[in-house]
Gaussian input, Z-matrix of N, CA and C with variables (Angstrom, degrees):
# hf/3-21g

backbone

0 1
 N
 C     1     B1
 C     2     B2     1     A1
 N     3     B3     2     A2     1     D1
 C     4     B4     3     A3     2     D2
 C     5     B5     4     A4     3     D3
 N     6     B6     5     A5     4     D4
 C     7     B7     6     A6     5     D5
 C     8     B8     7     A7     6     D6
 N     9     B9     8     A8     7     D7
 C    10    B10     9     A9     8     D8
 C    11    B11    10    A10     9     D9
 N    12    B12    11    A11    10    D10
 C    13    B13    12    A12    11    D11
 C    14    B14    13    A13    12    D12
 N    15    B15    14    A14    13    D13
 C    16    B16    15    A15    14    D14
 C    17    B17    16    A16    15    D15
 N    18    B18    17    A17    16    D16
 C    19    B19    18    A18    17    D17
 C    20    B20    19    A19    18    D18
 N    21    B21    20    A20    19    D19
 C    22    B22    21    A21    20    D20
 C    23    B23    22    A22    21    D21
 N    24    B24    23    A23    22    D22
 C    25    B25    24    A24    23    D23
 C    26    B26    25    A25    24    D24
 N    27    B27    26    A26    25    D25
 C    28    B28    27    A27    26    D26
 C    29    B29    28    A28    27    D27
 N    30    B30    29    A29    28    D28
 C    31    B31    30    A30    29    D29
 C    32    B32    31    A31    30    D30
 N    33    B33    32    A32    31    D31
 C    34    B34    33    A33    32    D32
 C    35    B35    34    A34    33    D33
 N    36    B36    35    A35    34    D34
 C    37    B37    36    A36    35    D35
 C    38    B38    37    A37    36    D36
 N    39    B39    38    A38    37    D37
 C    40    B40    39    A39    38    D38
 C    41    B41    40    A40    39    D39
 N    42    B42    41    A41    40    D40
 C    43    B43    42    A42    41    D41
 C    44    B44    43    A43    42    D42
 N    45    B45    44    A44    43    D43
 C    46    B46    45    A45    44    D44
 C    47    B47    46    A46    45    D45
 N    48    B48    47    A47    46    D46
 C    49    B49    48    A48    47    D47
 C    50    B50    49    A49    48    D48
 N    51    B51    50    A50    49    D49
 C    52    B52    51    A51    50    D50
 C    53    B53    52    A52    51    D51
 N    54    B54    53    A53    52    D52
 C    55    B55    54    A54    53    D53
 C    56    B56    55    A55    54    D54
 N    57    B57    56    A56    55    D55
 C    58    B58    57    A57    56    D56
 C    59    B59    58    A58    57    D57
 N    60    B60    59    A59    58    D58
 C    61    B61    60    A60    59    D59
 C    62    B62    61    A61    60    D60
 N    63    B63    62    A62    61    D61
 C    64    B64    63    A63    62    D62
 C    65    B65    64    A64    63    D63
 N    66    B66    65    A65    64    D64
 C    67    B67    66    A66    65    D65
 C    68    B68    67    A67    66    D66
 N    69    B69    68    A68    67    D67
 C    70    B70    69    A69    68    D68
 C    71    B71    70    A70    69    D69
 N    72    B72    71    A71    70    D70
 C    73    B73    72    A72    71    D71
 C    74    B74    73    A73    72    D72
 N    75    B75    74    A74    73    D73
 C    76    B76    75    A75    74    D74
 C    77    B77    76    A76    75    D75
 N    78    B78    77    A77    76    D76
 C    79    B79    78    A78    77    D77
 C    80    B80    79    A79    78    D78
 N    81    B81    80    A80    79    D79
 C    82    B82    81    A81    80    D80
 C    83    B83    82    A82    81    D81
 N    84    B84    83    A83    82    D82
 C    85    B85    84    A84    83    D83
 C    86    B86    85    A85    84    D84
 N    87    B87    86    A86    85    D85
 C    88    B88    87    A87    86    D86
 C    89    B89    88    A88    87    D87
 N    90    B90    89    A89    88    D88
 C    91    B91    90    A90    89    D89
 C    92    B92    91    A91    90    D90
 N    93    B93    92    A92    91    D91
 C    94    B94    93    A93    92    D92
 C    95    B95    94    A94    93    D93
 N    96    B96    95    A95    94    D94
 C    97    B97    96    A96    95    D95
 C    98    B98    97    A97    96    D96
 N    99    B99    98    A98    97    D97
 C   100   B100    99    A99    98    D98
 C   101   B101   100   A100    99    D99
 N   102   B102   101   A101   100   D100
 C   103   B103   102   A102   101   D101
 C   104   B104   103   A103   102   D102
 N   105   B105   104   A104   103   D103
 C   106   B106   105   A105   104   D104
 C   107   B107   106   A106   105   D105
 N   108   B108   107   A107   106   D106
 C   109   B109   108   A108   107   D107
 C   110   B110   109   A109   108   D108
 N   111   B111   110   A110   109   D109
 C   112   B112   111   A111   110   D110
 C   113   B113   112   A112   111   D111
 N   114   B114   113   A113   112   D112
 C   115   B115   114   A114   113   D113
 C   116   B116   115   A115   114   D114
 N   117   B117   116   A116   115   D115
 C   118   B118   117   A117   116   D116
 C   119   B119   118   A118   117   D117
 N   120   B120   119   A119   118   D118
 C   121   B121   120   A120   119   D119
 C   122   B122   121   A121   120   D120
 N   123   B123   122   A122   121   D121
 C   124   B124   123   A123   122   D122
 C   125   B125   124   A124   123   D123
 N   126   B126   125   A125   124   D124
 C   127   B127   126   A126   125   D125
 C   128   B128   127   A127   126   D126
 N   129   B129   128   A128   127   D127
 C   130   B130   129   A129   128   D128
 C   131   B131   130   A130   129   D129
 N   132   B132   131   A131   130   D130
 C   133   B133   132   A132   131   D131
 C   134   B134   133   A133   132   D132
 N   135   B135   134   A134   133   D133
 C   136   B136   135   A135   134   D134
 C   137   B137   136   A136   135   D135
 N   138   B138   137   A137   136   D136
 C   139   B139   138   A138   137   D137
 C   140   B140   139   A139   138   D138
 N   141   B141   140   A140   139   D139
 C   142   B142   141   A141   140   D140
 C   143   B143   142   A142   141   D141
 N   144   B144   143   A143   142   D142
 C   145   B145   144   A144   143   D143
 C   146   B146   145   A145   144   D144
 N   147   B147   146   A146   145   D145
 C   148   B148   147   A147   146   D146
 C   149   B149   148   A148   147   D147
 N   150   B150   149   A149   148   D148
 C   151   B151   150   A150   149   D149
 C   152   B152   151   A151   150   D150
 N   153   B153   152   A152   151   D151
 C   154   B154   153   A153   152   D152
 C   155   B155   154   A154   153   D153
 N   156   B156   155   A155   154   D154
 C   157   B157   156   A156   155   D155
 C   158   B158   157   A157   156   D156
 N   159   B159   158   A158   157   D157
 C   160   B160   159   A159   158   D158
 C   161   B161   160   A160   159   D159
 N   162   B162   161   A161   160   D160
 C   163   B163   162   A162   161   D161
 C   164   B164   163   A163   162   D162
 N   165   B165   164   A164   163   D163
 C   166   B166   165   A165   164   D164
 C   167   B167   166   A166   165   D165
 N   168   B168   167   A167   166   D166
 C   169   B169   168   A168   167   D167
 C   170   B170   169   A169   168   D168
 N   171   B171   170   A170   169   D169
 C   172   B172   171   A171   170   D170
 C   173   B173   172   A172   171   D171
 N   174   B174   173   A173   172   D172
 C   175   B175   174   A174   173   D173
 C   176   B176   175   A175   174   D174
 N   177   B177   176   A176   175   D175
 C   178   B178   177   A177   176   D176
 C   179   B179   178   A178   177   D177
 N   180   B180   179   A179   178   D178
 C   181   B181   180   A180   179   D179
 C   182   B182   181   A181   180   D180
 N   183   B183   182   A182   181   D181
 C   184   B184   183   A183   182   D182
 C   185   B185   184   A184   183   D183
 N   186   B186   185   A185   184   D184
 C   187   B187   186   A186   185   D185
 C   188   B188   187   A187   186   D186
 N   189   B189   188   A188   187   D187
 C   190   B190   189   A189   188   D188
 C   191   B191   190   A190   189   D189
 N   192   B192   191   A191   190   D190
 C   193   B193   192   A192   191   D191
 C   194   B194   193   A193   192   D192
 N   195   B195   194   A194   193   D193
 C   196   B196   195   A195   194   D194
 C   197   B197   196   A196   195   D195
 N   198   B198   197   A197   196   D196
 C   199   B199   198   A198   197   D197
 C   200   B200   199   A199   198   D198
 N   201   B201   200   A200   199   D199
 C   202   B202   201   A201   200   D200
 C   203   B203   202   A202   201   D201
 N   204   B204   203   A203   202   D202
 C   205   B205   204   A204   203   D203
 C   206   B206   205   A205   204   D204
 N   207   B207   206   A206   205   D205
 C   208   B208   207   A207   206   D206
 C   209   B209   208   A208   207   D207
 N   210   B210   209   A209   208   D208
 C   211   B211   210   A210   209   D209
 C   212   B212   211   A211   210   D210
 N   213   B213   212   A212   211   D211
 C   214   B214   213   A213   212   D212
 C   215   B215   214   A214   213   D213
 N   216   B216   215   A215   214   D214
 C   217   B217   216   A216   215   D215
 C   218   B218   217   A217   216   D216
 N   219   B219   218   A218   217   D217
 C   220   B220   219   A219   218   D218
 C   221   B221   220   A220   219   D219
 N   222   B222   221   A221   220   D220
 C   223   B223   222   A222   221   D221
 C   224   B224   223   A223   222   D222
 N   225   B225   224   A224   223   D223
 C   226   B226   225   A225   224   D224
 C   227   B227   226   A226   225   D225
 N   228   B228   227   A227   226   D226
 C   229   B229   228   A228   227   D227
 C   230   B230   229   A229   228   D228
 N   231   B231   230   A230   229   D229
 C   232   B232   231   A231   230   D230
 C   233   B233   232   A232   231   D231
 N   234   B234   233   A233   232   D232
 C   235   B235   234   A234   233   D233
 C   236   B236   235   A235   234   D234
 N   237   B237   236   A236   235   D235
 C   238   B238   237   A237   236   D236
 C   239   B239   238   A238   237   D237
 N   240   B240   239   A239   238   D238
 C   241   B241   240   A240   239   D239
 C   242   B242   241   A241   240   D240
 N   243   B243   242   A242   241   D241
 C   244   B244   243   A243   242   D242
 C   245   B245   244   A244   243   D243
 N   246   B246   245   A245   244   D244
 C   247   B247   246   A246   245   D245
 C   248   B248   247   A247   246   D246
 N   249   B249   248   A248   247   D247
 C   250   B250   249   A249   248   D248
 C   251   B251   250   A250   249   D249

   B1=1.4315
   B2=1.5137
   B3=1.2126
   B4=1.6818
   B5=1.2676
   B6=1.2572
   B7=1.7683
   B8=2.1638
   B9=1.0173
   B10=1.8140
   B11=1.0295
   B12=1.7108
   B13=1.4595
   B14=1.4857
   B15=1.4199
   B16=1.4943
   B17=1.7176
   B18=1.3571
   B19=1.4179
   B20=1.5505
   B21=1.0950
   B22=1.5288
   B23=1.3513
   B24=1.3851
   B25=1.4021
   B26=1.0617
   B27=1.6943
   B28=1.7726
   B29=1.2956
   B30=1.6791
   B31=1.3060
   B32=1.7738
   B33=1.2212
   B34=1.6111
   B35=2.0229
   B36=1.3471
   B37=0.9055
   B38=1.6596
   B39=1.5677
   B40=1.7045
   B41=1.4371
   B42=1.5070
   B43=1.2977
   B44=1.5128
   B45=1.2392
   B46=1.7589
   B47=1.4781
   B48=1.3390
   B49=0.9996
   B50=1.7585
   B51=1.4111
   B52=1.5916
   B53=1.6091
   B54=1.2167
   B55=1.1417
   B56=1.0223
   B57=1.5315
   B58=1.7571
   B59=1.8582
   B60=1.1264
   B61=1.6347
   B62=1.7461
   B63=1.4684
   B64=1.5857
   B65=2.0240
   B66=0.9745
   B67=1.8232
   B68=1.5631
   B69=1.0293
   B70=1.8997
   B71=1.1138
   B72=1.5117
   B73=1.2502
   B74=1.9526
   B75=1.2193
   B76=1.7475
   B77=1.2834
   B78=1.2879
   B79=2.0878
   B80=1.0812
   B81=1.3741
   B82=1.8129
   B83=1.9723
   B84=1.5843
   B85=1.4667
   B86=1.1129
   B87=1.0286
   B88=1.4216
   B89=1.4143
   B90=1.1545
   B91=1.8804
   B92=0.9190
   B93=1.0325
   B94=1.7412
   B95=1.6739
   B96=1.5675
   B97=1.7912
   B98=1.8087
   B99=1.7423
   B100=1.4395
   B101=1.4799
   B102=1.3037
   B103=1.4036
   B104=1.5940
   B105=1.4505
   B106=1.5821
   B107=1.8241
   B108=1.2672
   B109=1.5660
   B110=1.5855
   B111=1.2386
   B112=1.6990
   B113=2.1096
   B114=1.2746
   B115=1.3706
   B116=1.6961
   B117=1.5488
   B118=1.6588
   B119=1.6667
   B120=1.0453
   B121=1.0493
   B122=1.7208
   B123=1.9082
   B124=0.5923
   B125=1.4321
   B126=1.4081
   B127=1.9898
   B128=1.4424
   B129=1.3581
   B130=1.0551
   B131=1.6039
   B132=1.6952
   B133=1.6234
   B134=1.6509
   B135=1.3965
   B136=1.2729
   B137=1.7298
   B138=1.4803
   B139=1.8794
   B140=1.7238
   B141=1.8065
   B142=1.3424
   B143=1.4528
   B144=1.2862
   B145=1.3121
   B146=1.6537
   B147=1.1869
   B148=1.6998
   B149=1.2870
   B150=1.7011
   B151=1.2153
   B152=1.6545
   B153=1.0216
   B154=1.5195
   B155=1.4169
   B156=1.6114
   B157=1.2057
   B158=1.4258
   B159=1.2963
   B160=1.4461
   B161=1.4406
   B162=1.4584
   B163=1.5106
   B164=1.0599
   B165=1.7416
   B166=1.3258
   B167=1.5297
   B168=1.1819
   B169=1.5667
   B170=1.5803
   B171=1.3923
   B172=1.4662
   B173=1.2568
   B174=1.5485
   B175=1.7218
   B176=1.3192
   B177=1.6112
   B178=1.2390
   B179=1.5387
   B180=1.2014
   B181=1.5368
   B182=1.9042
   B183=1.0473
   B184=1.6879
   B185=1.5737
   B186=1.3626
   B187=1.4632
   B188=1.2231
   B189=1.1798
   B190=1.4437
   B191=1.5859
   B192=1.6855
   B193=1.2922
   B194=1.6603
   B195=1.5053
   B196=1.2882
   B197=1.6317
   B198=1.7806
   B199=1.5214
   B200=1.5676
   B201=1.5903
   B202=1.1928
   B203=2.0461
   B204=1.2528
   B205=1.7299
   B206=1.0087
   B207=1.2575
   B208=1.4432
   B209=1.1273
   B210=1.2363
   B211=1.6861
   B212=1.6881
   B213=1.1786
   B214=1.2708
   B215=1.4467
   B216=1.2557
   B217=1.6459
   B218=2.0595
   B219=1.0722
   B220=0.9867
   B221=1.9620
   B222=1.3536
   B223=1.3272
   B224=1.8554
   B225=1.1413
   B226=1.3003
   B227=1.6672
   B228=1.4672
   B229=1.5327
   B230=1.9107
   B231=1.1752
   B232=1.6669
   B233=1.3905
   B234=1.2952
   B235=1.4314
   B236=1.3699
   B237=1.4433
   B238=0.9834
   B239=1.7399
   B240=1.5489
   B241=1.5536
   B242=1.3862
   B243=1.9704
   B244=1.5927
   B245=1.6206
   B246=1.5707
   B247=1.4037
   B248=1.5072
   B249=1.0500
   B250=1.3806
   B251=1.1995
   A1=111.06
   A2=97.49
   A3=103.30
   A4=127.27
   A5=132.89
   A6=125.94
   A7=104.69
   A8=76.79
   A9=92.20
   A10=137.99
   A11=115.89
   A12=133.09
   A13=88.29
   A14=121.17
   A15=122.11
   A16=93.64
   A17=107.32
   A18=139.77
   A19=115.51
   A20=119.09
   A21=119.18
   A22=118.64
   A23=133.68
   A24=171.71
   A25=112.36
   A26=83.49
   A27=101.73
   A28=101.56
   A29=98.71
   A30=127.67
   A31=119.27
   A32=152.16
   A33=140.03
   A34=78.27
   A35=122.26
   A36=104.46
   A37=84.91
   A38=117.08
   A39=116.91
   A40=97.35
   A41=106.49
   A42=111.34
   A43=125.07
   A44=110.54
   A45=127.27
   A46=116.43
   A47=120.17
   A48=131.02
   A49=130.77
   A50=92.52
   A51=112.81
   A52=109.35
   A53=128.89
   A54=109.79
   A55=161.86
   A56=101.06
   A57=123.48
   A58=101.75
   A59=108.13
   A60=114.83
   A61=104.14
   A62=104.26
   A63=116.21
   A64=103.86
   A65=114.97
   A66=141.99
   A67=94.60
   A68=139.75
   A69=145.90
   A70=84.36
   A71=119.65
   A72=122.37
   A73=116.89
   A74=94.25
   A75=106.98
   A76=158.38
   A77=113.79
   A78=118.24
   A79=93.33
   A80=115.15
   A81=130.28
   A82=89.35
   A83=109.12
   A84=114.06
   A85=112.62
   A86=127.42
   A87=144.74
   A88=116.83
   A89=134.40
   A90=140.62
   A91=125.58
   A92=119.52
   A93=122.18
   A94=104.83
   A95=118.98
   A96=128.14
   A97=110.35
   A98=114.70
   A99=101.15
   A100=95.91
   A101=133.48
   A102=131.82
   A103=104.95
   A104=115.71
   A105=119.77
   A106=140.85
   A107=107.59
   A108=115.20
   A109=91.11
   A110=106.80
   A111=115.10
   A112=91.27
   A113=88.92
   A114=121.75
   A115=107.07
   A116=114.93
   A117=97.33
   A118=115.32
   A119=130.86
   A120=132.09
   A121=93.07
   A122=125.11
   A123=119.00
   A124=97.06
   A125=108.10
   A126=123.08
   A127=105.51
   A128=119.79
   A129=125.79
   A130=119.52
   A131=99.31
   A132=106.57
   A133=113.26
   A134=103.83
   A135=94.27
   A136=96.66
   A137=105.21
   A138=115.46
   A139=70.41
   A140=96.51
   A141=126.48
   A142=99.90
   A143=135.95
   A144=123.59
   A145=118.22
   A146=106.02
   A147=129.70
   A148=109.24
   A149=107.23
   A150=125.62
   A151=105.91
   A152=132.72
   A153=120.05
   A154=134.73
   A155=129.24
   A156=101.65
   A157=90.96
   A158=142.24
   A159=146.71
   A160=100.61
   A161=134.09
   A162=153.92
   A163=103.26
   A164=104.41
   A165=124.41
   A166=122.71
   A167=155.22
   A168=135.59
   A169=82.44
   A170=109.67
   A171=126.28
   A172=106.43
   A173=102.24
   A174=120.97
   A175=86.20
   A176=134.29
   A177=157.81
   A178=73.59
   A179=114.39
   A180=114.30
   A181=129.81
   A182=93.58
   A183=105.45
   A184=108.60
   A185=121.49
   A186=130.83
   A187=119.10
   A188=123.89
   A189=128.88
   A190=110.33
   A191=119.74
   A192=123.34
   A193=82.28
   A194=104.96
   A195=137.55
   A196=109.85
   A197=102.70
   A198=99.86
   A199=137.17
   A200=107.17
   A201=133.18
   A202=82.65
   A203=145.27
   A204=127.10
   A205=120.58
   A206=152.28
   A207=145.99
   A208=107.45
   A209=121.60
   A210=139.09
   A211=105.71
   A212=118.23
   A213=105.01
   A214=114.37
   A215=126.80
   A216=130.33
   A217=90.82
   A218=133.54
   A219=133.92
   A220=102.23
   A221=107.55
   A222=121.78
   A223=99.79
   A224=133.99
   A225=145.73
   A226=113.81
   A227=100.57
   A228=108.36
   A229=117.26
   A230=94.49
   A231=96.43
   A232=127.04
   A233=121.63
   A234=137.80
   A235=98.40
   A236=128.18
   A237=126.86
   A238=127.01
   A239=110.37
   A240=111.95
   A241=94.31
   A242=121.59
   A243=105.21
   A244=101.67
   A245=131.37
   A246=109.05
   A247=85.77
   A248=144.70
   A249=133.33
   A250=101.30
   D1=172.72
   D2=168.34
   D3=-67.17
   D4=140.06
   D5=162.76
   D6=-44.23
   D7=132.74
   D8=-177.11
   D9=76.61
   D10=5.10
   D11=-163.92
   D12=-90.39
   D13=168.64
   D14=165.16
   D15=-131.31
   D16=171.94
   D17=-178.92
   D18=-81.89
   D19=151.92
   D20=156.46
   D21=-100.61
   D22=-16.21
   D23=-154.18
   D24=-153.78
   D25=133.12
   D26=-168.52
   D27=-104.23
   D28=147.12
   D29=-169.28
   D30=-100.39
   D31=118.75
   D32=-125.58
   D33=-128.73
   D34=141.09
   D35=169.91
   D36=-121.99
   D37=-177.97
   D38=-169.58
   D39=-173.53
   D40=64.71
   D41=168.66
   D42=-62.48
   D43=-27.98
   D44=165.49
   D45=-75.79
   D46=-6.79
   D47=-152.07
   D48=-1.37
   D49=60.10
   D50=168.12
   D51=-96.68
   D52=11.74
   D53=117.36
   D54=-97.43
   D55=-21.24
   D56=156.03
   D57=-36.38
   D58=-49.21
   D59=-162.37
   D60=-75.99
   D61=-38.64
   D62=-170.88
   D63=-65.12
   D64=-13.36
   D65=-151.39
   D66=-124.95
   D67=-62.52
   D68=155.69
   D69=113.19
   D70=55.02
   D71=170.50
   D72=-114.77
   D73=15.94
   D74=133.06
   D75=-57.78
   D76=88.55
   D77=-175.43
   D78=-56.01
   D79=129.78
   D80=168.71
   D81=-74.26
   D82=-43.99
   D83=-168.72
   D84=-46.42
   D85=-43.81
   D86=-142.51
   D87=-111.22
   D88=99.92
   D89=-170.29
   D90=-117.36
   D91=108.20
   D92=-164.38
   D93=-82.52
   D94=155.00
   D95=-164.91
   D96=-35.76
   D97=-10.87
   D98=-171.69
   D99=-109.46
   D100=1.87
   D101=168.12
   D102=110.27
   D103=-29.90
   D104=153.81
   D105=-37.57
   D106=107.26
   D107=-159.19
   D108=-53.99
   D109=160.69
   D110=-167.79
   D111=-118.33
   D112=143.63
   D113=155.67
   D114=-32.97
   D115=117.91
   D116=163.69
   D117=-94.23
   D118=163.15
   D119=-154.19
   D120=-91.26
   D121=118.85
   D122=-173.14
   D123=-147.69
   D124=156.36
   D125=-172.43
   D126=-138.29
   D127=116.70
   D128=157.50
   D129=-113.75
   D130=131.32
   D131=172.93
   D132=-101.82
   D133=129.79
   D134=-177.11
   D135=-142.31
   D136=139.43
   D137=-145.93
   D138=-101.87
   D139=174.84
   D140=-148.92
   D141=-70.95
   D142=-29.17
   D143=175.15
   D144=-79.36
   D145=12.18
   D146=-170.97
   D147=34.67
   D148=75.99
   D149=164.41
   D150=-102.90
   D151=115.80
   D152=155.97
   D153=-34.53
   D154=112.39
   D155=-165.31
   D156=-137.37
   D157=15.85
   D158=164.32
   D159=-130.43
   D160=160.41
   D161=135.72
   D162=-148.38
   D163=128.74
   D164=173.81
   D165=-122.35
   D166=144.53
   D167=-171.34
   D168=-154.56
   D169=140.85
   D170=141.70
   D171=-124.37
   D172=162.11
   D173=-177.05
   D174=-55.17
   D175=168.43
   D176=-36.74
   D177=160.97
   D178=-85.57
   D179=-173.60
   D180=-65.27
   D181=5.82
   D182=-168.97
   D183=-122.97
   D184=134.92
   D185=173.06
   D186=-68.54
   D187=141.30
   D188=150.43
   D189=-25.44
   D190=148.62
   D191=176.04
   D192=-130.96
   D193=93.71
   D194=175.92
   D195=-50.74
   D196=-53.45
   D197=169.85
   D198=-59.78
   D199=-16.97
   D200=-159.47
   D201=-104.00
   D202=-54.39
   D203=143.49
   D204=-41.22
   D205=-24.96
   D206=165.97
   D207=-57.05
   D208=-59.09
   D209=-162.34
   D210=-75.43
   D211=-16.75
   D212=166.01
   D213=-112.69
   D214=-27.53
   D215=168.91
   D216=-47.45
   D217=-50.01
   D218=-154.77
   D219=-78.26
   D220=-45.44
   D221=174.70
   D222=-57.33
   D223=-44.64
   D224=170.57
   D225=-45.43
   D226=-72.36
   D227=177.68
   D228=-65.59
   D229=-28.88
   D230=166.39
   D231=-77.79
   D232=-6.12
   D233=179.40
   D234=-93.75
   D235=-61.69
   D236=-178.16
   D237=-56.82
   D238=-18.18
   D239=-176.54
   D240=-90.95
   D241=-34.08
   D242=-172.08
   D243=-67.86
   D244=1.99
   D245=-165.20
   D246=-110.90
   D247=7.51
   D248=174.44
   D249=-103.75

């Protein structure tokens, strides 16, 4: 984002990453320079009645394919308007 913009959605940061660990969302594969397993890169969407309705994880070393979350956040919200 921009400098000064704010969020509507909150953002979790886990520099201790005891929650990454609390979630078992730790690569044993994957070791970051102090010998400590690293965080895998994971996204969860969860809609206003805080149901979970996305989980996504890549290994540790690999990015999100952001276009490939678009395309299903969108597959999500379009399911939900044909059932109303």
């Amino acid at each position: 984002g921009l400098a000064g913009e704010t969020l509507d959605f909150p953002l979790i940061g886990d520099e201790d990453r005891s929650i990454a660990a609390s979630l078992g969302m730790l690569d044993p594969l994957e070791i970051d320079d102090v010998g400590a397993p690293m965080p895998a890169r994971s996204l969860f969407v969860i809609d206003a009645l805080k149901k979970l309705r996305m989980m996504v994880t890549y290994p540790a070393t690999t990015g999100r394919n952001f276009g490939e979350i678009l395309r299903v956040m969108d597959a999500i919200l379009a399911t939900e308007i044909a059932e109303k």
